[in-house]
N, CA, C and O atoms as CSV, one atom per row, in Angstrom:
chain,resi,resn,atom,element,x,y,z
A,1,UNK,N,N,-89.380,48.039,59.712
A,1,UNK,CA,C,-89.616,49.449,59.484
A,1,UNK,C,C,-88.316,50.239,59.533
A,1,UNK,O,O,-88.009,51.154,58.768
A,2,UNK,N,N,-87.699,49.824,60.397
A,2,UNK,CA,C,-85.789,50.455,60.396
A,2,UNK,C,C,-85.195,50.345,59.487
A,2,UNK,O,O,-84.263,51.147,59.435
A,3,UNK,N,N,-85.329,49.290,58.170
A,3,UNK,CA,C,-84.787,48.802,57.354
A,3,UNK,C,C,-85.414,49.601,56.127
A,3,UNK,O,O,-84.722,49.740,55.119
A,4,UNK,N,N,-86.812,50.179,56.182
A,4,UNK,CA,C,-87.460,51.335,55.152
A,4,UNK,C,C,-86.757,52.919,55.555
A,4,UNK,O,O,-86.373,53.860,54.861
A,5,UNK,N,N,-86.797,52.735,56.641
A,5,UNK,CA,C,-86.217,54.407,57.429
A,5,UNK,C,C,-84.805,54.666,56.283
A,5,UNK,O,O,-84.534,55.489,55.409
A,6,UNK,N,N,-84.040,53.256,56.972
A,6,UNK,CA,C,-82.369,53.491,56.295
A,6,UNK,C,C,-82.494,53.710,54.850
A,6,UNK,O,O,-81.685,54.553,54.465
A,7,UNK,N,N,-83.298,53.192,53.848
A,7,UNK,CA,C,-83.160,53.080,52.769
A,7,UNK,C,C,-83.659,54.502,52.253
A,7,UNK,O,O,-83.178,54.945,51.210
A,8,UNK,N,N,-84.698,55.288,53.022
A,8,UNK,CA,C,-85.002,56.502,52.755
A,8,UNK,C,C,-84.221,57.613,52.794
A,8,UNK,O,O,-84.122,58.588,52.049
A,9,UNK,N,N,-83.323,57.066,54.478
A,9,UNK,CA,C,-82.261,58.282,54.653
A,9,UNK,C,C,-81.212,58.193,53.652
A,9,UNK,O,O,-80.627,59.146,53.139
A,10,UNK,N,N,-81.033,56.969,53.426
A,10,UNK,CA,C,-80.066,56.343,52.305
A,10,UNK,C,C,-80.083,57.639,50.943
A,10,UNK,O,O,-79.123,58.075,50.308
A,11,UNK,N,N,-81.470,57.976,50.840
A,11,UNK,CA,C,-81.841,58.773,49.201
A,11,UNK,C,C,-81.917,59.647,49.467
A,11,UNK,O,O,-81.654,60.471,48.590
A,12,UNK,N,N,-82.288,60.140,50.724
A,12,UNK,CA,C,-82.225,61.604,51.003
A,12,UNK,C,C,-80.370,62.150,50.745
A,12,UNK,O,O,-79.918,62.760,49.776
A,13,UNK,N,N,-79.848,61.809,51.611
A,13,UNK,CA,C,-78.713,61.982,51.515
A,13,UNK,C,C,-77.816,61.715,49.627
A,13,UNK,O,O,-76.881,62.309,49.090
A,14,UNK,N,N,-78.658,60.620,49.189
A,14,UNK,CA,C,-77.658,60.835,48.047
A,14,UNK,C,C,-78.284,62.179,47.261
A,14,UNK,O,O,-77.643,62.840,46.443
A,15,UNK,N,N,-79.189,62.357,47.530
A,15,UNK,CA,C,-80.274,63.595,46.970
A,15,UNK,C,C,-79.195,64.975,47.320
A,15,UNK,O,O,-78.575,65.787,46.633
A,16,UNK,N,N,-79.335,64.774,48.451
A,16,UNK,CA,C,-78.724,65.778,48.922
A,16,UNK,C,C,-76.704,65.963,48.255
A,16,UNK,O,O,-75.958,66.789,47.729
A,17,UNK,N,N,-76.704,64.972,48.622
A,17,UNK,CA,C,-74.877,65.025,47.589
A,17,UNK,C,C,-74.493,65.126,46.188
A,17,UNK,O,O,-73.341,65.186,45.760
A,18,UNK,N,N,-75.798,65.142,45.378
A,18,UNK,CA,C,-76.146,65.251,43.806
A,18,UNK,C,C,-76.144,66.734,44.083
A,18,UNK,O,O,-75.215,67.530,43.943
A,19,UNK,N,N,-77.635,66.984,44.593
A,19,UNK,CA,C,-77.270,68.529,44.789
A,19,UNK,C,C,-76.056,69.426,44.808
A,19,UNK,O,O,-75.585,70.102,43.893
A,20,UNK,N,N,-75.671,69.286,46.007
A,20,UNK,CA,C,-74.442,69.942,46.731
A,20,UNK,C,C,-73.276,69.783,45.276
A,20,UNK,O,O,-72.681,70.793,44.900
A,21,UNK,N,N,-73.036,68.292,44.487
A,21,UNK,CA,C,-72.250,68.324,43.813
A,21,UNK,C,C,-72.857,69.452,42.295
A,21,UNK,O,O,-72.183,70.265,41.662
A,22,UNK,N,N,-74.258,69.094,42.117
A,22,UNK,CA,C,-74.636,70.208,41.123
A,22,UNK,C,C,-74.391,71.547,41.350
A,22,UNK,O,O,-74.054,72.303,40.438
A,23,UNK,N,N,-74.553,71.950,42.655
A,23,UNK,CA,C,-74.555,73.629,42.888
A,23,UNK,C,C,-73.187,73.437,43.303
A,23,UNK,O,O,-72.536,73.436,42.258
A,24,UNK,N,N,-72.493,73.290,44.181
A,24,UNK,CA,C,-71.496,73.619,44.237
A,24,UNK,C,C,-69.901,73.069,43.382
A,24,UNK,O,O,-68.982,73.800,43.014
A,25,UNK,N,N,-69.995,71.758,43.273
A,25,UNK,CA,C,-68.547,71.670,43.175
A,25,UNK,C,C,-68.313,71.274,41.054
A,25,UNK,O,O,-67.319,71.238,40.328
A,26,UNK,N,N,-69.771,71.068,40.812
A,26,UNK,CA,C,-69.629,70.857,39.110
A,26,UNK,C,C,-69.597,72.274,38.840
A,26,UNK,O,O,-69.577,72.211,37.611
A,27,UNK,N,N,-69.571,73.822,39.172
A,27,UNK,CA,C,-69.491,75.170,38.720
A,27,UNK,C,C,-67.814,75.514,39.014
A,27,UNK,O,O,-67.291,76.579,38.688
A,28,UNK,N,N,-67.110,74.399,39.687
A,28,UNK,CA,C,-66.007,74.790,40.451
A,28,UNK,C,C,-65.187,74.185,39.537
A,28,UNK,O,O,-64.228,74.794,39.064
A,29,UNK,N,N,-65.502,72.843,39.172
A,29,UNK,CA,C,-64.755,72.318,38.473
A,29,UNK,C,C,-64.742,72.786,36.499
A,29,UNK,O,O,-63.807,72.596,35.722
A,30,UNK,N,N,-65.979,73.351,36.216
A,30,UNK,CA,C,-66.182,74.155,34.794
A,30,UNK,C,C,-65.756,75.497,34.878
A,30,UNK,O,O,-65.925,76.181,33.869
A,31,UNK,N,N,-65.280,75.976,35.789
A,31,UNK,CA,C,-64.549,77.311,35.969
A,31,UNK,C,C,-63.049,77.050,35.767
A,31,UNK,O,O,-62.202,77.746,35.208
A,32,UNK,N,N,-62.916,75.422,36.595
A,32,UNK,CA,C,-61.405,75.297,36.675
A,32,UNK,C,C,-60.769,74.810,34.943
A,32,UNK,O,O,-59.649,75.038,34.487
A,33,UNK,N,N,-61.997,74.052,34.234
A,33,UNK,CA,C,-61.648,74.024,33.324
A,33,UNK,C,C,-61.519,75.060,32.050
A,33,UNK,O,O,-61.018,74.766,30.964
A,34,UNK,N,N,-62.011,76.182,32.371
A,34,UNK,CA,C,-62.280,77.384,31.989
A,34,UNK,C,C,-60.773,77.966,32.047
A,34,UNK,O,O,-60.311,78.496,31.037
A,35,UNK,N,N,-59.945,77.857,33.328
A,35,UNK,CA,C,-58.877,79.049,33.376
A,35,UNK,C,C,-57.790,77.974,32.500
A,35,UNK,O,O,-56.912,78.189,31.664
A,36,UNK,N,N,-58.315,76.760,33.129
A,36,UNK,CA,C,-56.784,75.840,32.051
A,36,UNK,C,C,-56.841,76.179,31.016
A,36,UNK,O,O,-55.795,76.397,30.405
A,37,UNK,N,N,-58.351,76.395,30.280
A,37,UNK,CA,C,-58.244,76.126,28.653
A,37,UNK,C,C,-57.432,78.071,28.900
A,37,UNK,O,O,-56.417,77.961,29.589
A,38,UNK,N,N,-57.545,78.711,28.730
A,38,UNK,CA,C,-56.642,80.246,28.997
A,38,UNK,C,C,-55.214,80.311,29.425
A,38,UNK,O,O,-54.362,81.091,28.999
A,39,UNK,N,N,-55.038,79.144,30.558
A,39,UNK,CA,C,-53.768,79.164,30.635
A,39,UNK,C,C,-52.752,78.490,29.538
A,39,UNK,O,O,-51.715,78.889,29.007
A,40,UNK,N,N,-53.580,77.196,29.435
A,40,UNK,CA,C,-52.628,76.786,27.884
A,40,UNK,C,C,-52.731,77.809,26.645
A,40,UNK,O,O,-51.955,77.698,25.696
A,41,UNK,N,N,-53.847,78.936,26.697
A,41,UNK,CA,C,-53.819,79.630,25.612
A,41,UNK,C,C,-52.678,80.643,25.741
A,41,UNK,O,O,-51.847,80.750,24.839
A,42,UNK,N,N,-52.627,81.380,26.841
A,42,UNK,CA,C,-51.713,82.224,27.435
A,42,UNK,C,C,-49.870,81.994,27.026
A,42,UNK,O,O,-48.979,82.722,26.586
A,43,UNK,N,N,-50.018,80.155,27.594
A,43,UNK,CA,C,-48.820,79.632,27.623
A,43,UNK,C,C,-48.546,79.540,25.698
A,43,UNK,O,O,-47.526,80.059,25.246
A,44,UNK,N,N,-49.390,78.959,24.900
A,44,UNK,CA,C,-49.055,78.995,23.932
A,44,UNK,C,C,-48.296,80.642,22.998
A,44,UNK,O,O,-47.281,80.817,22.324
A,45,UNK,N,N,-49.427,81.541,23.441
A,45,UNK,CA,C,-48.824,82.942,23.079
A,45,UNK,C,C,-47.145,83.355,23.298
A,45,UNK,O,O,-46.424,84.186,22.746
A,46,UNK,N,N,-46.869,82.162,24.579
A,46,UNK,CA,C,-46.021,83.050,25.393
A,46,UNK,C,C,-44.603,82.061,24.437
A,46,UNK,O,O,-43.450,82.401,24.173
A,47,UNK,N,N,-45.018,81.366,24.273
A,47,UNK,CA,C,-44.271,80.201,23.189
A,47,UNK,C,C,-43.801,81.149,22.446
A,47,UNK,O,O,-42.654,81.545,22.657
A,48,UNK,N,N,-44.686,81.786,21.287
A,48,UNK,CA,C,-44.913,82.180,19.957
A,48,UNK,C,C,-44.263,83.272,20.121
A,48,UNK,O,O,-43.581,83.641,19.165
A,49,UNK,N,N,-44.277,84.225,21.532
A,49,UNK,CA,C,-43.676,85.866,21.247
A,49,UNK,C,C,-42.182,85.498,21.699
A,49,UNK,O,O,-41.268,86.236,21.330
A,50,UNK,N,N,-41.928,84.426,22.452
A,50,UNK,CA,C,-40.264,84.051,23.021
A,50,UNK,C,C,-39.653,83.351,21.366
A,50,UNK,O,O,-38.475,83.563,21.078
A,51,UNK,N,N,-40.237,82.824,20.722
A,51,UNK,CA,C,-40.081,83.107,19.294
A,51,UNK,C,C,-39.129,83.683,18.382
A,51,UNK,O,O,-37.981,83.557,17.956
A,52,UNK,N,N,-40.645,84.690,18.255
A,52,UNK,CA,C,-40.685,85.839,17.902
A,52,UNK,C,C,-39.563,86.559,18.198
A,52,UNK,O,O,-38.867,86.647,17.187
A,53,UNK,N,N,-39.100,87.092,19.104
A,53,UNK,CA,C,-38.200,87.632,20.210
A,53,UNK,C,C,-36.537,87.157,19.888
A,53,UNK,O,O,-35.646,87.823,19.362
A,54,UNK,N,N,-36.502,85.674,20.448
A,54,UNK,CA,C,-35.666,85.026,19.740
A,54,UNK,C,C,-35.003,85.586,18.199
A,54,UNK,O,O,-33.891,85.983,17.849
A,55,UNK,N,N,-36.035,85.427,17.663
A,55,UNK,CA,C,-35.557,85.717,16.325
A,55,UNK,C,C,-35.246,87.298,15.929
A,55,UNK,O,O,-34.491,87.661,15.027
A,56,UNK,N,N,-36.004,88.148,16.814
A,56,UNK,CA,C,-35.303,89.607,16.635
A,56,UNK,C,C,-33.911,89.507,17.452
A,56,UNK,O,O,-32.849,89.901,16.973
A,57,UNK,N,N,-34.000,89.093,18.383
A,57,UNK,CA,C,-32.556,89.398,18.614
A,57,UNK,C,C,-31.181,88.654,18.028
A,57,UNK,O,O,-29.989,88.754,18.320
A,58,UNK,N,N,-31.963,87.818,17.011
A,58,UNK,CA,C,-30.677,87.020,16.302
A,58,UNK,C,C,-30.580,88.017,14.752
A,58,UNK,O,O,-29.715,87.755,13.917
A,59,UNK,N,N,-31.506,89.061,14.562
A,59,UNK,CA,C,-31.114,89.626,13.524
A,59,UNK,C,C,-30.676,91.076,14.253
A,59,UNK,O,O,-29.720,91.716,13.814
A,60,UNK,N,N,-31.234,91.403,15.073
A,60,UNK,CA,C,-30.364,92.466,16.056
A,60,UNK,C,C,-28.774,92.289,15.790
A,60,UNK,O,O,-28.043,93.107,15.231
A,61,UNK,N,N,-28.366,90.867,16.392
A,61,UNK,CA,C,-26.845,90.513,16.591
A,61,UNK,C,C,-26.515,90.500,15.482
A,61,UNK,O,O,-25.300,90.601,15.655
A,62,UNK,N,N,-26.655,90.450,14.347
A,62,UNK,CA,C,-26.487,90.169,12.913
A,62,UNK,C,C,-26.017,91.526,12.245
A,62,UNK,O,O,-25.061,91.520,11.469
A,63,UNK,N,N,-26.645,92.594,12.533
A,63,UNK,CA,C,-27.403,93.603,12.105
A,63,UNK,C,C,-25.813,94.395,13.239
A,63,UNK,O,O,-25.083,95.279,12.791
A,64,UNK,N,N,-25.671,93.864,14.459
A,64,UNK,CA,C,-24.566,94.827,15.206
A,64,UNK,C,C,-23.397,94.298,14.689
A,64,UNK,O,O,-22.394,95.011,14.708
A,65,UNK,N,N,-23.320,92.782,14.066
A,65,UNK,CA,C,-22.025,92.413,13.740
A,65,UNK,C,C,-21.653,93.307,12.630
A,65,UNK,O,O,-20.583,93.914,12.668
A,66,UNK,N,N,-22.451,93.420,11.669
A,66,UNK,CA,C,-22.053,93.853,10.631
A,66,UNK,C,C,-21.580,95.713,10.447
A,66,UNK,O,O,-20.980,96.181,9.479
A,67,UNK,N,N,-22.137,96.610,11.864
A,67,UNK,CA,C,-21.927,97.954,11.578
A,67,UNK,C,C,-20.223,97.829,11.431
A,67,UNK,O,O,-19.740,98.376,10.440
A,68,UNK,N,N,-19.615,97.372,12.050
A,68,UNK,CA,C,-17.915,97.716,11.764
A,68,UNK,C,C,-17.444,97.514,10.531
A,68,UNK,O,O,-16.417,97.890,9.965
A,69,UNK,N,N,-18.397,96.831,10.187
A,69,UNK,CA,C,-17.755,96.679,8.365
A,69,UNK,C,C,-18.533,97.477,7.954
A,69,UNK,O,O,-18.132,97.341,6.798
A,70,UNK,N,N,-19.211,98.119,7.868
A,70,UNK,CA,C,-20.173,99.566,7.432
A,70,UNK,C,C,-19.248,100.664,7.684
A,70,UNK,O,O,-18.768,101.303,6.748
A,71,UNK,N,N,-19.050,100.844,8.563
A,71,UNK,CA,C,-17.783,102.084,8.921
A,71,UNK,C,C,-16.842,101.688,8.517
A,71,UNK,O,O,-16.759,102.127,7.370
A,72,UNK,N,N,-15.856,100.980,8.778
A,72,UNK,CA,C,-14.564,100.775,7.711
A,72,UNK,C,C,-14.867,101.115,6.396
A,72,UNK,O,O,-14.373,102.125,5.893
A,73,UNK,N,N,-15.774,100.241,5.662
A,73,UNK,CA,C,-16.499,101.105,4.515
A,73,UNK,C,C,-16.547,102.230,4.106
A,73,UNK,O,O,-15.993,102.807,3.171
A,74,UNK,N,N,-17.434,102.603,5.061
A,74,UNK,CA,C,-17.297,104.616,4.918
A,74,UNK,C,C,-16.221,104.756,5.147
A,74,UNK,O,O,-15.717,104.958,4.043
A,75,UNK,N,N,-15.111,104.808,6.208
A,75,UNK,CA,C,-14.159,105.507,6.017
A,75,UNK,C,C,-12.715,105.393,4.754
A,75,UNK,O,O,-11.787,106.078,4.322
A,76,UNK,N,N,-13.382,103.933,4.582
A,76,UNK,CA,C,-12.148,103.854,3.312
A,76,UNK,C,C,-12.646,104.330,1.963
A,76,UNK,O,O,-11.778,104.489,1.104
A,77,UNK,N,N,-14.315,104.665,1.532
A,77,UNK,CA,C,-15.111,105.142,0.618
A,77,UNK,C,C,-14.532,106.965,0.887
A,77,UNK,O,O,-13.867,107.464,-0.021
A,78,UNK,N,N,-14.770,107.608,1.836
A,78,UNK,CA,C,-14.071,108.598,2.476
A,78,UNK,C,C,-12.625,108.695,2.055
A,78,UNK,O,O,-12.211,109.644,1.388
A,79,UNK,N,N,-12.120,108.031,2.322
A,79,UNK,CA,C,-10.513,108.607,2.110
A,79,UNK,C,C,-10.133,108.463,0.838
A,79,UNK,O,O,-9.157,109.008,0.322
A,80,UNK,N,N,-11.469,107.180,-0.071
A,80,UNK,CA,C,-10.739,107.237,-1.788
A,80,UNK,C,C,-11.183,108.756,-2.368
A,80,UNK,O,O,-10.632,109.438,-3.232
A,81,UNK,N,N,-12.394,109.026,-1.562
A,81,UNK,CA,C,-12.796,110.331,-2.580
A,81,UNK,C,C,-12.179,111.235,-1.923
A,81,UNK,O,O,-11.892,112.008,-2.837
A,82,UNK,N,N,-11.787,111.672,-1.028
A,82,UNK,CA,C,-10.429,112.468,-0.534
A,82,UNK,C,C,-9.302,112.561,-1.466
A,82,UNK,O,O,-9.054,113.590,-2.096
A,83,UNK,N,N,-8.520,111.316,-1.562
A,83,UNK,CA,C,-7.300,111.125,-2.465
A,83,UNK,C,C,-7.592,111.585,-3.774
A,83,UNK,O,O,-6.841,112.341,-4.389
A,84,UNK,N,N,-9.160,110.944,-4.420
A,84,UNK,CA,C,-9.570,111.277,-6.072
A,84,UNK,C,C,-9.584,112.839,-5.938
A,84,UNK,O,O,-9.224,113.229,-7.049
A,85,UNK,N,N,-9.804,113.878,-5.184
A,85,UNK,CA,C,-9.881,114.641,-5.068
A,85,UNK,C,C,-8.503,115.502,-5.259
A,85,UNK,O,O,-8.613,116.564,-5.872
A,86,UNK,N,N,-7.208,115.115,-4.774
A,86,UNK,CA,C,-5.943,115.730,-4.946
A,86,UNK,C,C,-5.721,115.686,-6.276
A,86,UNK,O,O,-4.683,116.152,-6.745
C-alpha cells in the first residue's frame, strides 16, 4: 500500500510542477521571448540610423571641405568683376 501512496504522491506533485510551470514560469519565459524579439528589433534600427548618420556626416565633411574653395571663388569672381569694371 506504501508503494500505491508513493506513486500517487509521485503524480500529484508532477501535477502540481506542470501547473506551476504552466502558470508561472511558461508566461515568463514568452514574455522573455517577447522583449528579445524587440530588442533585436531595436538593435537592428540602431544599426540602420548609425548608418544613416555615418553617412551624413561623411557628406557634412565633404560639404565643409569644399566651402574654402567656394570663397576663394567668390572672392576671385569678386575682384574679376571689380577689375572688368575699371
Amino acid at each position: 500500500m506504501y508503494r500505491g501512496q508513493d506513486n500517487e504522491m509521485q503524480g500529484i506533485i508532477t501535477d502540481i510542477l506542470i501547473g506551476l510551470k504552466s502558470k508561472f514560469v511558461q508566461p515568463v519565459l514568452d514574455e522573455n521571448g517577447r522583449l528579445l524579439n524587440m530588442l533585436e528589433e531595436l538593435k537592428r534600427q540602431d544599426r540602420e540610423g548609425m548608418a544613416d548618420l555615418k553617412e551624413r556626416v561623411s557628406l557634412l565633411e565633404q560639404k565643409i571641405e569644399e566651402i574654402p574653395l567656394l570663397v576663394l571663388s567668390a572672392i576671385r569672381d569678386a575682384i574679376n568683376q571689380a577689375t572688368e569694371g575699371e
